[in-house]
N, C-alpha and C positions, 0 to 999 in steps of 0.2 A: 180740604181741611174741615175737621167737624172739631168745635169746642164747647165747653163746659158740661161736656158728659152726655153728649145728645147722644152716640151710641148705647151709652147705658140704658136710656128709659123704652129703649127698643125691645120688644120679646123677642124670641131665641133665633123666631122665623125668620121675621125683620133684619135681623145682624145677617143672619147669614145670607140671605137676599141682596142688603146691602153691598157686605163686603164681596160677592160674586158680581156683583154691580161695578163696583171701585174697579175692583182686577181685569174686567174687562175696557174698563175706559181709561186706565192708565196707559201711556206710553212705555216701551221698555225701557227701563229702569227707571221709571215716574217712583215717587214717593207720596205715598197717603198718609198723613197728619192725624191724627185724633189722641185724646187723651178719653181715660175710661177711671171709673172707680174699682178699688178694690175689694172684691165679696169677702173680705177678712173681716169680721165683726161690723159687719154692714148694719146690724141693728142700733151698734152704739149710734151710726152717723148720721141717723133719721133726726130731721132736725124739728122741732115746734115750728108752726106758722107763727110769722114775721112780718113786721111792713118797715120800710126803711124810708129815710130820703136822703139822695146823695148832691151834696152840691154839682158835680162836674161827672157828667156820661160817659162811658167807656166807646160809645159811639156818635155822640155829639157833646158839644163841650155848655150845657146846661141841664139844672137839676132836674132830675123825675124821681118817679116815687116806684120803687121793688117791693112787690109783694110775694112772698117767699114761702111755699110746701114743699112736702118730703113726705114719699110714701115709701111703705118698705113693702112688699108683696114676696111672700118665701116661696110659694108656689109658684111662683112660674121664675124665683133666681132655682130654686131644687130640679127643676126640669130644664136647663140649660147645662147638669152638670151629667 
């Protein structure tokens, strides 16, 4: 299982390397898990740096502090298509 978009900040090579990686270490009829972003207006979703702090962790139950970037690179989403 991969979340919150770790396949996406992959280059084109990586993905494919990856997913040729998955497919062999699955069992027959294993299922691979990931979610991905949509390159449908991918420039609106660049978001401004951010710092947050959240009372309760999604992987321990006390507060830390998120510090939040978003890059959009077209040259290398235009060479994945």
């Amino acid at each position: 299982m991969m979340v919150f978009t770790d396949f996406g900040v992959l280059i084109p090579e990586a993905r494919k390397k990856l997913l040729h990686n998955v497919y062999r270490a699955l069992k027959p009829g294993g299922t691979f898990i990931f979610d991905v972003l949509s390159d449908k207006d991918i420039e609106t979703k660049v978001a401004e740096k951010s710092w947050e702090v959240e009372e309760r962790g999604f992987w321990k139950d006390r507060s830390h502090l998120i510090l939040s970037e978003s890059f959009y690179y077209p040259n290398l989403t235009d060479s994945a298509n």
